[in-house]
LODREN-889122 format. One record per residue (C-alpha): z, y, x; residue number from 1; chain; residue in three letters. Coordinates in Angstrom, 2 decimals. Layout:
<atom <Z; Y; X>; NUM; A; ALA>
...
//
This chain:
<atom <-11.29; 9.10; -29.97>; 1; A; UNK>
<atom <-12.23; 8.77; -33.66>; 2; A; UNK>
<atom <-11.54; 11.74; -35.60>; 3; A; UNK>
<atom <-9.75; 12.00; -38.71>; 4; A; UNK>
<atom <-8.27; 8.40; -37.83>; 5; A; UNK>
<atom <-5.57; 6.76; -40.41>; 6; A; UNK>
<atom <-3.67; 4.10; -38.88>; 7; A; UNK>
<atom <-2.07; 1.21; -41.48>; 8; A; UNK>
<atom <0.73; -1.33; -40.66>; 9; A; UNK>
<atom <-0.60; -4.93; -41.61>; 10; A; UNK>
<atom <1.15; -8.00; -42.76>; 11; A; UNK>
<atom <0.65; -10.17; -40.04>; 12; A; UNK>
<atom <4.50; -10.57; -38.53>; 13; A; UNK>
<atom <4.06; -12.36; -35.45>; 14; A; UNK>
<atom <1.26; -9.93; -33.72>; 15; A; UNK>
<atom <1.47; -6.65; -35.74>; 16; A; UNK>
<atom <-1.88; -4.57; -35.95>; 17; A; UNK>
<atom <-2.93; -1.77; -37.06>; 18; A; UNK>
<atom <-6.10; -0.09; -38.43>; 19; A; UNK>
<atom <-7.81; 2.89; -37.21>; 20; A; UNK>
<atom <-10.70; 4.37; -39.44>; 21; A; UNK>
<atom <-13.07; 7.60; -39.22>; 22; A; UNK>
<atom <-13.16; 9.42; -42.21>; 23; A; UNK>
<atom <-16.77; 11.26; -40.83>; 24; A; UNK>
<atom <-19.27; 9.50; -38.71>; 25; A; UNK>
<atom <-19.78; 6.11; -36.82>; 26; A; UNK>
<atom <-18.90; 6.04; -33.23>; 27; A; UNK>
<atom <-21.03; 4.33; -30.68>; 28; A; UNK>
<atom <-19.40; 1.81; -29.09>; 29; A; UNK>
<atom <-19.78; 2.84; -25.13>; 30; A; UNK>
<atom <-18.56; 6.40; -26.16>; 31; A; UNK>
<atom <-15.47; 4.97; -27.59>; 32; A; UNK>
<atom <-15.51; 2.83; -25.02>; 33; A; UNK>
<atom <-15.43; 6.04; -22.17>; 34; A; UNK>
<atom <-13.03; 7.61; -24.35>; 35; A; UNK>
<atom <-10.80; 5.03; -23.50>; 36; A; UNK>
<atom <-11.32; 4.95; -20.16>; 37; A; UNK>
<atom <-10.67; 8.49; -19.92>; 38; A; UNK>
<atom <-7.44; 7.73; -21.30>; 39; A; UNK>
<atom <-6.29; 5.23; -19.31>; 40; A; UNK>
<atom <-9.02; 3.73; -16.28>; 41; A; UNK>
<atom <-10.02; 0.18; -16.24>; 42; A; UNK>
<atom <-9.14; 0.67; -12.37>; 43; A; UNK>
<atom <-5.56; 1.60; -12.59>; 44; A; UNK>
<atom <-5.02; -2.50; -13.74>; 45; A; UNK>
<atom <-3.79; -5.17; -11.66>; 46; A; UNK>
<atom <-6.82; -7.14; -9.65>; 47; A; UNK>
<atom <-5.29; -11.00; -11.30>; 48; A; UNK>
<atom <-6.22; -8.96; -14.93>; 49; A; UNK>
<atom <-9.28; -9.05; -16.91>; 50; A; UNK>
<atom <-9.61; -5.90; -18.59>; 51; A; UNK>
<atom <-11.86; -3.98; -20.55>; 52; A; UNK>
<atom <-14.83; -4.79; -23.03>; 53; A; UNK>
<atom <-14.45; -9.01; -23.30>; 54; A; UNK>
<atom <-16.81; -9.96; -26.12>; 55; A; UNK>
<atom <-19.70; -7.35; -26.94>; 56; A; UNK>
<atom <-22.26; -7.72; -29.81>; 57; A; UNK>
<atom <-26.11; -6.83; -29.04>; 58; A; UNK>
<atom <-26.54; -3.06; -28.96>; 59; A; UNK>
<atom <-26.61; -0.99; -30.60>; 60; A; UNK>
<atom <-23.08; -1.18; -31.69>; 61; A; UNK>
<atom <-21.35; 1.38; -34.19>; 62; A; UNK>
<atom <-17.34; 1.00; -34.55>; 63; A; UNK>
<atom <-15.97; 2.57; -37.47>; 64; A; UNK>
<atom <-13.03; 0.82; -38.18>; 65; A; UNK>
<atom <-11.01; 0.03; -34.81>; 66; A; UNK>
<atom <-8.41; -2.95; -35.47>; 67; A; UNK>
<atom <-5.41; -2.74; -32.89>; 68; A; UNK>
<atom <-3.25; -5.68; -31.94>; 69; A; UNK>
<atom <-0.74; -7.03; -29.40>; 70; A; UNK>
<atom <-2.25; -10.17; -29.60>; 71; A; UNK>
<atom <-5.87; -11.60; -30.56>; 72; A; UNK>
<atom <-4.74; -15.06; -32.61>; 73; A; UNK>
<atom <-6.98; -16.46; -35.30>; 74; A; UNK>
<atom <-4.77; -15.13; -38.10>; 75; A; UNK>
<atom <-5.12; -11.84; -36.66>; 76; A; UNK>
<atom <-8.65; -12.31; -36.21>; 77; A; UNK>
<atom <-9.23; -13.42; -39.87>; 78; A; UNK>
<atom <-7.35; -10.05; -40.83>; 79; A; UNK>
<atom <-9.74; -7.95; -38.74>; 80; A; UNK>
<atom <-12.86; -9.79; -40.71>; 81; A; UNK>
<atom <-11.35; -8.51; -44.23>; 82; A; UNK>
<atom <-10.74; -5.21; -43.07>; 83; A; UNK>
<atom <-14.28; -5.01; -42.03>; 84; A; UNK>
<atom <-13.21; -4.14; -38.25>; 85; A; UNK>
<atom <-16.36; -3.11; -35.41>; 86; A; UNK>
<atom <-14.12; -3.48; -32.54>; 87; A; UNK>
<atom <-10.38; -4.84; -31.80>; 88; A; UNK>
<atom <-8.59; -3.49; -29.13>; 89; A; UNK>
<atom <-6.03; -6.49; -28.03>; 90; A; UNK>
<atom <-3.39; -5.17; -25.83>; 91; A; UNK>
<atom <-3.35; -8.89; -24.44>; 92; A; UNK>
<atom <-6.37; -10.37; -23.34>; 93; A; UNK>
<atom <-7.96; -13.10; -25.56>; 94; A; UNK>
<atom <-10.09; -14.23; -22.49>; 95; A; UNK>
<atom <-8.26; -14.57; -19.33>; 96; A; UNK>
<atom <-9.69; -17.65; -17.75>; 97; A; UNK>
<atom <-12.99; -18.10; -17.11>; 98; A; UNK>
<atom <-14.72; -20.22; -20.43>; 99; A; UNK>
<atom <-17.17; -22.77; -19.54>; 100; A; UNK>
<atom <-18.59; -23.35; -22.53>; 101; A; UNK>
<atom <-18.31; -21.74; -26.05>; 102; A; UNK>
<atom <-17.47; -24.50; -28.79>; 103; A; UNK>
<atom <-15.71; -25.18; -31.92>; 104; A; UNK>
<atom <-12.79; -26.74; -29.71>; 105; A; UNK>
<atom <-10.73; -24.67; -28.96>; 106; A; UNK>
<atom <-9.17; -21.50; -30.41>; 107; A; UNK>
<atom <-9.73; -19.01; -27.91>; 108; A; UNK>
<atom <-13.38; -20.27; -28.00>; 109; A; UNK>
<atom <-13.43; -19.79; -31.73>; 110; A; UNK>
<atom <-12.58; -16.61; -31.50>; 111; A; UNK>
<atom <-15.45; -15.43; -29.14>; 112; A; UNK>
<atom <-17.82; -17.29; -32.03>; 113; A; UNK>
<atom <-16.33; -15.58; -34.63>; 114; A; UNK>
<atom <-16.20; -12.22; -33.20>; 115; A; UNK>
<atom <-20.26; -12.24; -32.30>; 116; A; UNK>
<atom <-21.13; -13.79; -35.43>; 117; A; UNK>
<atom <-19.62; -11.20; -37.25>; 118; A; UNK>
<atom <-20.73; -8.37; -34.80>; 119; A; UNK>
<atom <-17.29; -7.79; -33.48>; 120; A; UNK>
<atom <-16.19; -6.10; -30.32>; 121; A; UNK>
<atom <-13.14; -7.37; -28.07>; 122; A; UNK>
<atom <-11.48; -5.39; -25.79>; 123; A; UNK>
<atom <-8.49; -5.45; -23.85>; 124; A; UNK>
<atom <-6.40; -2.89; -22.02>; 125; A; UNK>
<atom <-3.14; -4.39; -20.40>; 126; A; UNK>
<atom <-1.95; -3.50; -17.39>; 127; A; UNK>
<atom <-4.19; -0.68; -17.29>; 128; A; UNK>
<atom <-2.19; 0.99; -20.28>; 129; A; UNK>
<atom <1.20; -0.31; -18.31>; 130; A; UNK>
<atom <0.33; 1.40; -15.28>; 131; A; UNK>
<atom <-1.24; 4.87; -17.10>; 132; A; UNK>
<atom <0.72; 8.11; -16.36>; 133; A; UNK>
<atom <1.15; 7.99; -20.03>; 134; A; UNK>
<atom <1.64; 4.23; -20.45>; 135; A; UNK>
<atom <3.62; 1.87; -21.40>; 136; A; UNK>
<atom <6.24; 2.42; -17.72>; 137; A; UNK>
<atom <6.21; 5.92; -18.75>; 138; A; UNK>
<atom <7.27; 5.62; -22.13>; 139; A; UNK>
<atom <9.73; 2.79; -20.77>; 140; A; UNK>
<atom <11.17; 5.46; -18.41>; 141; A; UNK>
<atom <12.03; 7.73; -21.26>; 142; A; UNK>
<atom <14.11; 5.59; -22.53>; 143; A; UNK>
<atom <17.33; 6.16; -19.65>; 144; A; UNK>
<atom <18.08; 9.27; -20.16>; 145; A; UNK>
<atom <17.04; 12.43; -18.43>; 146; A; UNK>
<atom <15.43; 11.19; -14.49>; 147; A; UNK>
<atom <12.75; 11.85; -12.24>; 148; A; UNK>
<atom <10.12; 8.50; -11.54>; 149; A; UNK>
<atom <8.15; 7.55; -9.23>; 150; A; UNK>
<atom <5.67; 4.04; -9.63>; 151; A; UNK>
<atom <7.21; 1.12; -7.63>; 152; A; UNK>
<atom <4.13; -0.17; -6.54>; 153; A; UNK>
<atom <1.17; 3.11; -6.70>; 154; A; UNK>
<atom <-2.31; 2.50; -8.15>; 155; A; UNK>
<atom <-5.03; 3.96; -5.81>; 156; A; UNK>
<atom <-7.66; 6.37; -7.42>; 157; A; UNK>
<atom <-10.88; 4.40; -8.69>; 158; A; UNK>
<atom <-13.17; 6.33; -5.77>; 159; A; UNK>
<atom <-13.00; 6.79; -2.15>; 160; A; UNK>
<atom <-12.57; 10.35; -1.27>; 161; A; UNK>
<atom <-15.52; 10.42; 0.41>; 162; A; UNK>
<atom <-18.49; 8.49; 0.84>; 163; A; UNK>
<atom <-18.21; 5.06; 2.60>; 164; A; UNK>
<atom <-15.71; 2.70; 3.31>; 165; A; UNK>
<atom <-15.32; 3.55; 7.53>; 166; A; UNK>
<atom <-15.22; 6.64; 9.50>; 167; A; UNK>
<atom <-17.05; 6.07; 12.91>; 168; A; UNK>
<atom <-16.68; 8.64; 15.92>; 169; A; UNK>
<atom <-17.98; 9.12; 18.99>; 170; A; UNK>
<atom <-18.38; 11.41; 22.04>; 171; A; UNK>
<atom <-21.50; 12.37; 23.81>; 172; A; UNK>
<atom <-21.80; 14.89; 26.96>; 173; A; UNK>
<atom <-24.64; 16.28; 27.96>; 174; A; UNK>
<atom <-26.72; 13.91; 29.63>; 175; A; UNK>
<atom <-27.40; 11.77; 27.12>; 176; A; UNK>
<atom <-30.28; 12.57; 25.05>; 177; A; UNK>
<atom <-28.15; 13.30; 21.57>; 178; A; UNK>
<atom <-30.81; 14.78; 19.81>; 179; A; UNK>
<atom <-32.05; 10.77; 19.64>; 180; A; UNK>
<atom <-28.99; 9.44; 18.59>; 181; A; UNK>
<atom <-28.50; 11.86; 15.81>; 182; A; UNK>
<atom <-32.08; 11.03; 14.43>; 183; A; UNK>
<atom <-31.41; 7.28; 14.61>; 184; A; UNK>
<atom <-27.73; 7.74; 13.23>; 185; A; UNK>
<atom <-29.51; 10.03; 10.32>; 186; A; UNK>
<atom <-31.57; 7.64; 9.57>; 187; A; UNK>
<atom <-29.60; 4.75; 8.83>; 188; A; UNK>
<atom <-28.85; 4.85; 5.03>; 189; A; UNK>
<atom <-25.88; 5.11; 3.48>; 190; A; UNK>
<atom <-24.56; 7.09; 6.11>; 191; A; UNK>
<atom <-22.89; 11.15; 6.29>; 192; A; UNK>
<atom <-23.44; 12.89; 9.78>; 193; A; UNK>
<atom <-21.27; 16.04; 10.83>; 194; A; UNK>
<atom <-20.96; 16.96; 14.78>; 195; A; UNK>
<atom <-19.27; 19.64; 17.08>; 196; A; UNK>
<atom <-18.56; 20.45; 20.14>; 197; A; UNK>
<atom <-15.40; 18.88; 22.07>; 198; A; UNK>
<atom <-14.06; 19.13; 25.55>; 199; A; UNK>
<atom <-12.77; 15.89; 27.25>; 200; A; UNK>
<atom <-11.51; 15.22; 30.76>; 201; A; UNK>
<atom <-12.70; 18.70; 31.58>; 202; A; UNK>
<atom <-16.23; 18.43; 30.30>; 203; A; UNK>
<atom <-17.93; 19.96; 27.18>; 204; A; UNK>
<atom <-19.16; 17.21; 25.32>; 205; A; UNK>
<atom <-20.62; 16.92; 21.16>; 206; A; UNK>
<atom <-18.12; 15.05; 18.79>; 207; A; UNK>
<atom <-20.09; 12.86; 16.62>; 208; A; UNK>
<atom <-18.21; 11.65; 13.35>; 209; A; UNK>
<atom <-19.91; 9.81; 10.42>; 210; A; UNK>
<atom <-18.82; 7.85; 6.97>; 211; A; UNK>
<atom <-20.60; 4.56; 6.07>; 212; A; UNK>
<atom <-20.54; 1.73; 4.12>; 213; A; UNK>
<atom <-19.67; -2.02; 5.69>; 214; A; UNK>
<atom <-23.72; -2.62; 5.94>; 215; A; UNK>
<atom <-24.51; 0.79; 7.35>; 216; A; UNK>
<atom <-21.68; 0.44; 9.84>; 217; A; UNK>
<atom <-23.07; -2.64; 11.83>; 218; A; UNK>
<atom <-26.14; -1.19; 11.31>; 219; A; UNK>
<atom <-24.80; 2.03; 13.71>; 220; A; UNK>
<atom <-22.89; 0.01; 16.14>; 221; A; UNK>
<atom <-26.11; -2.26; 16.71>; 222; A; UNK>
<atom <-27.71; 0.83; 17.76>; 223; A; UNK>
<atom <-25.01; 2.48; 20.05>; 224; A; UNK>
<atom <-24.38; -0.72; 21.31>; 225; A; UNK>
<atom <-27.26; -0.35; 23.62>; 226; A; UNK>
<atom <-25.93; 2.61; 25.10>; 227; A; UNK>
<atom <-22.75; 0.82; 26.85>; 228; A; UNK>
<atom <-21.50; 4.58; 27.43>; 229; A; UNK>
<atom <-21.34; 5.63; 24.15>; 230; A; UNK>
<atom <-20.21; 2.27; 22.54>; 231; A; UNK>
<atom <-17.12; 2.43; 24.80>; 232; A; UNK>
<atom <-16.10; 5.72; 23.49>; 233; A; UNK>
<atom <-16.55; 4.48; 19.92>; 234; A; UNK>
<atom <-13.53; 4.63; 17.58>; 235; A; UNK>
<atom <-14.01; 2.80; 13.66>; 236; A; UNK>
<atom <-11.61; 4.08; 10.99>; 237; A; UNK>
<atom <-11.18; 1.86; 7.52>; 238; A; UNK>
<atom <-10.79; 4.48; 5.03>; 239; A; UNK>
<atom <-8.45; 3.60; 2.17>; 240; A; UNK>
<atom <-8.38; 4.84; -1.44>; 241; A; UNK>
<atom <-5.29; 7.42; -2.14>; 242; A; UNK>
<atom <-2.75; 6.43; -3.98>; 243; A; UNK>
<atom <-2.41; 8.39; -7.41>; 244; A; UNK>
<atom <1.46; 9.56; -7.22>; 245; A; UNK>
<atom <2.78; 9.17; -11.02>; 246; A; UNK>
<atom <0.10; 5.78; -12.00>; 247; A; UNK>
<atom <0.90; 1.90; -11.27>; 248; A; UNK>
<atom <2.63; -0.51; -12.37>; 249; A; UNK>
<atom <7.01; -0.31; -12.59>; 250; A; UNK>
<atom <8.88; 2.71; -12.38>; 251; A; UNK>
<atom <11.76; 3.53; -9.60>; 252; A; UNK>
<atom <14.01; 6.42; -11.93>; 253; A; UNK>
<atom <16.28; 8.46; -10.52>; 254; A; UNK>
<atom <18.86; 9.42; -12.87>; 255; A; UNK>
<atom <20.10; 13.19; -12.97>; 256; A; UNK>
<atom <23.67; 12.17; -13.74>; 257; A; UNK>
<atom <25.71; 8.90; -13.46>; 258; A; UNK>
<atom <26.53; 6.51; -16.47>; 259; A; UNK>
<atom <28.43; 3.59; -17.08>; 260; A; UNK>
<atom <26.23; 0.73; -17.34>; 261; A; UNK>
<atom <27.52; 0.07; -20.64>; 262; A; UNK>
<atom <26.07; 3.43; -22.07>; 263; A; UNK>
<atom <22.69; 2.62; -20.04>; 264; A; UNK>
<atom <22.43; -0.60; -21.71>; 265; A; UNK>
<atom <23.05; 1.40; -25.68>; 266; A; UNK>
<atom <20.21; 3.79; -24.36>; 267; A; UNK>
<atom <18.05; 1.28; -23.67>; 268; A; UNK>
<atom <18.32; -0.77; -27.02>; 269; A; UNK>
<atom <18.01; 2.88; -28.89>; 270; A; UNK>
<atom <14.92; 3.12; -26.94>; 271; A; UNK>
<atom <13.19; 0.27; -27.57>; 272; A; UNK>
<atom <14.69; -0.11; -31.31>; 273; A; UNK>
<atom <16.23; -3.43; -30.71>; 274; A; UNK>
<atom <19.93; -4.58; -31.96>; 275; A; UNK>
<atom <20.69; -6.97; -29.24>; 276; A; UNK>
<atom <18.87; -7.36; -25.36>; 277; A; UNK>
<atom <19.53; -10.17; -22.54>; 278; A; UNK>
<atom <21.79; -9.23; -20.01>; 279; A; UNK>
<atom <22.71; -10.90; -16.41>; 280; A; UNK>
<atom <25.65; -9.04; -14.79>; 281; A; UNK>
<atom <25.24; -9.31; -10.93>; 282; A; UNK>
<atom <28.20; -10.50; -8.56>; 283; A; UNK>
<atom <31.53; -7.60; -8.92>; 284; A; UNK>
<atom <29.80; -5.84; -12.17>; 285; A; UNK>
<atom <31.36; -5.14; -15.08>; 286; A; UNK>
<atom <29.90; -3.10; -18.28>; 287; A; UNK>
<atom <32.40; -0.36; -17.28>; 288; A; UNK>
<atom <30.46; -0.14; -13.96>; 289; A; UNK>
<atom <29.23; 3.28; -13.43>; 290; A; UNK>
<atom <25.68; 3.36; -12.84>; 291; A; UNK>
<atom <24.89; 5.59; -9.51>; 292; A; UNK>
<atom <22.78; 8.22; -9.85>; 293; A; UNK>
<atom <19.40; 6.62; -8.25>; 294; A; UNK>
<atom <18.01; 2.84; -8.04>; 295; A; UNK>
<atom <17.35; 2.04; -11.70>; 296; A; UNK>
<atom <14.23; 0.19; -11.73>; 297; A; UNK>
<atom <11.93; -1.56; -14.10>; 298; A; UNK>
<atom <8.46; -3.38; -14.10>; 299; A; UNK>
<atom <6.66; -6.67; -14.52>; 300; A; UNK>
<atom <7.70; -8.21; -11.08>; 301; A; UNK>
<atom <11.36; -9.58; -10.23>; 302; A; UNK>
<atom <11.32; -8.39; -6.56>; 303; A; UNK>
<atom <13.75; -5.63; -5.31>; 304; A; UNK>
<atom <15.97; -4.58; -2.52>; 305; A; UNK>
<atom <19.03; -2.28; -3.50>; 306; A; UNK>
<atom <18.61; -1.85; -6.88>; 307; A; UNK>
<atom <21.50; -1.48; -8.92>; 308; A; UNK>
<atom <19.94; -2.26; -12.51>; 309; A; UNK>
<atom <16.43; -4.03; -13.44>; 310; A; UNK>
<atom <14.98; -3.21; -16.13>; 311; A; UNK>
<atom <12.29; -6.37; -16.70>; 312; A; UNK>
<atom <9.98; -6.73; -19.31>; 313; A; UNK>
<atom <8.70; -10.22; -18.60>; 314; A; UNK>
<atom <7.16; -13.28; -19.76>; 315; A; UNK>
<atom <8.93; -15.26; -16.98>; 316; A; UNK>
<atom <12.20; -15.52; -15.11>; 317; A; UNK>
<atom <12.04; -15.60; -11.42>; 318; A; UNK>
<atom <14.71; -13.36; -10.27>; 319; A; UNK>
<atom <16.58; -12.96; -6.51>; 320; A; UNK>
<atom <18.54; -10.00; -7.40>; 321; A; UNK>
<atom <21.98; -10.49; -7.61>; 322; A; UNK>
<atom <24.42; -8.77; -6.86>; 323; A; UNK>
<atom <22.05; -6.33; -9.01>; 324; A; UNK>
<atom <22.26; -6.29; -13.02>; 325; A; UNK>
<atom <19.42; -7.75; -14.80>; 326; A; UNK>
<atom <18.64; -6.61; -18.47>; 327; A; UNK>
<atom <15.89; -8.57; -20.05>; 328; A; UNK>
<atom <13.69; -7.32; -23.18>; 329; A; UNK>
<atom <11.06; -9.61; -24.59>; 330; A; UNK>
<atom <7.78; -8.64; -23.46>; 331; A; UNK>
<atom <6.83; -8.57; -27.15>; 332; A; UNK>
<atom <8.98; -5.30; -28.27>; 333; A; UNK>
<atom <7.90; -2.94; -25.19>; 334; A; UNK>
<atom <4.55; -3.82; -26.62>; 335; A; UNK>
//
């Protein structure tokens, strides 16, 4: 991203920042903002999030000093303002709910004021960075000990693999006059063609498959619809993104060697640097419990089946789990 970058611990305690400053050139703000996209993709967060550039000044925008932060408060934001910052990335979203008007009143409100009065850019990764191959359940999983993860629940890649959202096929022998149906199909928009030749129920017949959007799609079946022969032998496929095997949000480890849940527990507070953490044993567990060498789990959502230790980073408690063992971090230290 910005070359040459120094970053600086500041003296705000309760949301520590950082600042980030080029020693050459300014930066223009959208290709900052793609080079953090290409780190982690505004796609990969969870749908309930809002994510990415929140509060954006009138372009042309130049960022030169980036101000980083776990969360936006006014204290924080007055720091940014002496330190001159052109954007702050907020791992927390200032803006979550939807603001219907922009006034004095409130703080969050005051923020967006202050921020475009003084031409300053908000953005805001979240679960985007949590769910990143290199993110924050990555660097979480790192933490157990040596273990092979998977993501509990996948993200799906940003793009379709090919174009359109349906895969329509049909069959058409010989009789029919196909050469018409391919030039109306064709000529729908948004629409791929490919045909070839098929035998069914004995008979050599042309295989007809095409990919198309929602609106192109009842624009094709409108049309074969009048030929009750080949609508019958019409089949619609909804195509689904894939799923992108080492992004999304929790992690499922597998541990390479068994520990006593005791040691897991030291590992973990090594890990994330703290002296004490929150711990629920489950029904029959004891610290001298040896962990088995699969089901350790972690993420943001308290929902499991046969897991033997969760690892939850949470703002709130909600939790079915016993007879498993819960170990609680505040969200504020994975951060």
């Amino acid at each position: 991203m910005l070359s040459s970058a120094h970053v600086v611990p500041t003296s705000v305690r309760r949301a520590p920042s950082w600042i980030c400053s080029s020693s050459r050139s300014f930066m223009d703000l959208k290709a900052l903002l793609s080079s953090l996209n290409d780190f982690a993709s505004l796609s990969f967060a969870e749908s309930w999030d809002n994510v990415g550039l929140l509060v954006e000044p009138s372009p042309p925008h130049t960022v030169n000093t980036l101000f980083l932060t776990n969360d936006l408060t006014e204290e924080v934001m007055e720091e940014a303002l002496q330190k001159k910052a052109d954007l702050i990335l907020s791992y927390h979203p200032p803006i979550f709910r939807p603001m219907k008007h922009i006034t004095w009143k409130t703080w969050k409100e005051r923020l967006v004021i202050r921020a475009l009065e003084n031409r300053v850019a908000i953005y805001s990764p979240h679960t985007a960075y949590d769910a990143a191959p290199q993110g924050v359940n990555s660097w979480l999983a790192k933490g157990l000990g040596t273990c092979t993860t998977r993501p509990i629940h996948p993200s799906k890649a940003p793009n379709y693999p090919t174009e359109g959202t349906h895969r329509l096929e049909f069959s058409a022998n010989h009789s029919q006059d196909l050469d018409k149906v391919m030039s109306a199909v064709k000529g729908v928009g948004g629409v791929s063609v490919t045909s070839f030749p098929a035998r069914c129920d004995g008979e050599e017949q042309t295989r007809v498959s095409l990919n198309c959007t929602q609106k192109a799609l009842m624009q094709v079946l409108a049309f074969l619809s009048q030929d009750r022969q080949l609508y019958q032998k019409t089949e619609i496929l909804s195509l689904e993104k894939p799923l992108l095997l080492h992004t999304g949000m929790g992690r499922l480890c597998t541990l390479d060697e068994s520990v006593s849940l005791a040691t897991m527990i030291e590992r973990i507070k090594r890990h994330l640097k703290l002296p004490h953490l929150r711990l629920a044993l489950g029904v029959g567990r004891t610290l001298g419990h040896r962990m088995a060498s699969n089901n350790c789990s972690f993420c943001f959502y308290l929902r499991s089946t046969g897991i033997q230790v969760y690892i939850a980073i949470i703002h709130s408690l909600q939790s079915k789990l016993w007879p498993c063992v819960l170990v609680l971090g505040a969200a504020f230290y994975k951060e």
